[in-house]
N, C-alpha and C positions, 0 to 999 in steps of 0.2 A: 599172945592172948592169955590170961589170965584162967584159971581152972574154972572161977565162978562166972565168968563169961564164955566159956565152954559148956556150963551145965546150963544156964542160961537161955543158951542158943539149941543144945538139944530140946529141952524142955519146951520149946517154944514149937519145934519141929515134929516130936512127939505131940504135942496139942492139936498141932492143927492135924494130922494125922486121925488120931479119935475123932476131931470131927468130922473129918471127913468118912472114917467109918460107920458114925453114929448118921450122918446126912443118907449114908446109902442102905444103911438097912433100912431106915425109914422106905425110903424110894422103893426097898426090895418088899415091904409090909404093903404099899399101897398095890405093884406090879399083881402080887397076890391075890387082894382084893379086885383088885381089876378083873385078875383071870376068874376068878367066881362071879363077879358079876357079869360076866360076858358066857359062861357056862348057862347059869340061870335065867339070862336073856332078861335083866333085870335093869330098865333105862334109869331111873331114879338113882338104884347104887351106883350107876358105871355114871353117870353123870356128876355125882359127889365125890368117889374116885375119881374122877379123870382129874376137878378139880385139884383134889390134896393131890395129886400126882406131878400137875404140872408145879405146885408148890415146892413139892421135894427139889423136881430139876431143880428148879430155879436156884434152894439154897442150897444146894451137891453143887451146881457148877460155882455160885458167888464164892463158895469154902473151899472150893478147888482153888480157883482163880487166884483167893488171897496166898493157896498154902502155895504155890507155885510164884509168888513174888516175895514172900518168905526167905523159899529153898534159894530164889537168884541174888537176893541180900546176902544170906549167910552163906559168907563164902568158908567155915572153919568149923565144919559139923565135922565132928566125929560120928560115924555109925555104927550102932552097936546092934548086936540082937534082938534084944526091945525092938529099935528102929524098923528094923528089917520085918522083926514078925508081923509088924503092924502093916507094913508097905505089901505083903504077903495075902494078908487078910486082907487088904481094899483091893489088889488085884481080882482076889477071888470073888468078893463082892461084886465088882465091878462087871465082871466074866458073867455071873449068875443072873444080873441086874440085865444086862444084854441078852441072855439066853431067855428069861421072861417075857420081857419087851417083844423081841423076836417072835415065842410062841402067841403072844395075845395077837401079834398082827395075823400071823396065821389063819388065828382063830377067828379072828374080825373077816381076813380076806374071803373064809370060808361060810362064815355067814353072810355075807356080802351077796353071793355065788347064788347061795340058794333064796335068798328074798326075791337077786333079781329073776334066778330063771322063773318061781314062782310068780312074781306078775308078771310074766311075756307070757306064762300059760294062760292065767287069770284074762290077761288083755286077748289071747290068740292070737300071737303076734306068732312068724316061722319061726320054728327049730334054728338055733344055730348056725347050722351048717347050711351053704347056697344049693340049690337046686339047679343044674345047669341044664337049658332045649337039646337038643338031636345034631345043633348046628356050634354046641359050646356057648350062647349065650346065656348069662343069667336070667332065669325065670323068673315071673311078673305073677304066677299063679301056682303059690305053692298051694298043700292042701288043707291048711291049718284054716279054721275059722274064727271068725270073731263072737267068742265067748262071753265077754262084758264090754260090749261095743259102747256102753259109754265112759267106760276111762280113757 
């Protein structure tokens, strides 16, 4: 193989590389936005967010996908430092990109928690936990009442 067909083929590898870092910070700018509007309890943002979100994935993975048929074509990459730092930084991106995601679901699973125990009080629906008779079966007559008996 030829030098210029070696630079060639880095250069090609190095590309799709940047975009795949440029695809995930994008993703890492939306995850951000997500976690503020989910802080601020703000549907509109997190509704426009989710969208541009689900956008990112979409071109992170289609830029993954091609850079990984890329990498199984060229079989004559030399890797160099460049290379590496770059694979380095979308690791870490990568890493971060996950640790956000992660935290929003947290934060979702824990707003979640408190809406619903907040309408079971609102409805006066029982506590959580079962109340068991004298004989071990579960009770029919806890002591909770109905608070907005018409939802």
């Amino acid at each position: 193989m030829t030098h210029s067909q070696q630079t060639t083929n880095t250069d090609r590898l190095t590309g799709g590389l940047e975009n795949q870092i440029t695809a995930l910070e994008n993703l890492h700018t939306c995850l951000e936005d997500e976690h503020r509007a989910l802080q601020s309890r703000d549907p509109e943002m997190l509704l426009a967010v989710t969208e541009r979100k689900m956008a990112c994935l979409g071109e992170a993975n289609r830029i993954a996908r091609q850079q990984r048929e890329t990498e199984s074509a060229e079989t004559s990459i030399v890797i160099d430092r460049d290379i590496d730092r770059r694979r380095e930084h979308l690791d870490t991106l990568t890493r971060t990109c996950r640790e956000l995601n992660d935290a929003n679901g947290a934060l979702i699973r824990r707003q979640r928690v408190r809406v619903e125990t907040t309408l079971r009080i609102l409805r006066g629906d029982p506590a959580q936990t079962d109340v068991y008779s004298p004989t071990g079966q579960q009770s029919q007559n806890g002591p909770a009442r109905r608070i907005l008996a018409s939802i």
